[in-house]
N, C-alpha and C positions, 0 to 999 in steps of 0.2 A: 482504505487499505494503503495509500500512497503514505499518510502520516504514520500507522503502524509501520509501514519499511523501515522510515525513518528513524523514527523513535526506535527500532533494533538496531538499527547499526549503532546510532550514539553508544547503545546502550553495550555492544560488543566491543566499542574502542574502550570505555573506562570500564568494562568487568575482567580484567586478566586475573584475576584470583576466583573470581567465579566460575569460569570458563574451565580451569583446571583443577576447580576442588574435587575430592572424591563423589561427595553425594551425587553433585549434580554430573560428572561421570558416569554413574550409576545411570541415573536416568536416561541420560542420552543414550546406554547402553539399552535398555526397553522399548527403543524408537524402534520401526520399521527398516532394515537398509536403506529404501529410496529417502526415509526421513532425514534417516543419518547422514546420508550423501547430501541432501539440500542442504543443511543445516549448518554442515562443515565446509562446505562452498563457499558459503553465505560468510562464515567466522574467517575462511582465507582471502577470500576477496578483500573484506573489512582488514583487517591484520597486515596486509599485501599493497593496503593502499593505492590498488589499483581498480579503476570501476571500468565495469563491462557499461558498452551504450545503453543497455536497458535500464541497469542500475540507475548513470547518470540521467537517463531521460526521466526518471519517474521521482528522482529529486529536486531535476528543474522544474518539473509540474508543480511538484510540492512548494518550492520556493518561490514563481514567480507568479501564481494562479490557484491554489489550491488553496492554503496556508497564510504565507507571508505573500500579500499580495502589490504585484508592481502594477498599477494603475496604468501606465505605458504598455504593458506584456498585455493587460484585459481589454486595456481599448482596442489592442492589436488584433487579437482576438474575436472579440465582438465586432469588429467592421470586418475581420476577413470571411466572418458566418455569414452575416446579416447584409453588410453594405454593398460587399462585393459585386455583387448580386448570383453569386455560387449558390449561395440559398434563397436568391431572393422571393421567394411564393411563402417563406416561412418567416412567423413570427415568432416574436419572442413573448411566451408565457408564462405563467403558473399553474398547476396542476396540483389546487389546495386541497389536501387532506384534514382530518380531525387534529391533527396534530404536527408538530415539524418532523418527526418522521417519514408520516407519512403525505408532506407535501415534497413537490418535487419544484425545480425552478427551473426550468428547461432556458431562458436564456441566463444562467449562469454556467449550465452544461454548455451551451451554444458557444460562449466565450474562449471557455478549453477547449473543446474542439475546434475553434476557430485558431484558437492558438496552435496547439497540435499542428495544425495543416499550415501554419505558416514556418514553423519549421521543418526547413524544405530538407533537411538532412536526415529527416526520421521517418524510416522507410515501414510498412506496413507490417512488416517483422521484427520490427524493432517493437513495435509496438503490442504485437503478438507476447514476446517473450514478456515485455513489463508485466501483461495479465498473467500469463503464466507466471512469472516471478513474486508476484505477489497471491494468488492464487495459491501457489504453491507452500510460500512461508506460512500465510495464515495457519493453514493445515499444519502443518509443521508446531508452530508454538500452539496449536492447542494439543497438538497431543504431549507437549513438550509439558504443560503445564497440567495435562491428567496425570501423566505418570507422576511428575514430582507430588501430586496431591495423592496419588494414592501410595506411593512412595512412604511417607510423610504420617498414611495411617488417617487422614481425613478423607470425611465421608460428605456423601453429598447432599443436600436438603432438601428434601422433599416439599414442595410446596401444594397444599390446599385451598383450591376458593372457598374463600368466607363466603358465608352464606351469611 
């Protein structure tokens, strides 16, 4: 969800013809209020050039640990989980599934969160809101992108198991 944030704002700083074309006006117009109010927040924030701490906290996750990773920020991380001894009864695993879906890697989660907790400025509300903040837009652009597809007159595919 952190790279989707990201990937919309890029995408709101170079679409200013998009943003005010009619159609897509239209659509936005078929959101929800509460959609609409996220939505436009989201587009003045970006525009505004000004980031709220949740914003910036959940693009530095994105940039030094999620993504684009600073091998400095994970080791940071990983000792402040593991080495500290804050978690020391817990180890670092794997939790393999049939597939990378459905495996989990709990000391790479372990690293984030080790990270997280070393940055001593980011308080448990702050982190509250990034889930809410991203929580929130998911919802938002998918309803963003049902209305433009039915907008638009496409229909959706019904899929059947082969038998």
């Amino acid at each position: 969800m952190i790279g989707l944030f990201h990937e919309v704002v890029e995408l709101i700083k170079r679409s200013d013809k998009v943003l005010v074309d009619p159609f897509f006006q239209s659509v936005l117009k078929k959101l929800r209020k509460t959609e609409l109010d996220i939505w436009l927040s989201l587009v003045d924030v970006v525009k505004e050039k000004t980031i709220p701490a949740e914003h910036y906290f959940a693009l530095l996750v994105r940039h030094k640990v999620v993504f684009h990773y600073d091998p400095k920020e994970i080791y940071r991380g990983y000792n402040a989980f593991f080495i500290s001894g804050a978690h020391g009864a817990e180890k670092a695993f794997v939790s393999r599934g049939n597939d990378m879906e459905h495996t989990r890697h709990f000391f790479a989660d372990a690293a984030v969160t080790g990270y997280l907790k070393e940055k001593g400025d980011v308080s448990g509300e702050v982190i509250i809101k990034v889930i809410q903040t991203l929580t929130d837009l998911n919802f938002v652009l998918t309803d963003i992108v049902d209305k433009f597809m039915q907008m638009r007159g496409y229909a959706y595919k019904v899929e059947t198991e082969e038998t």
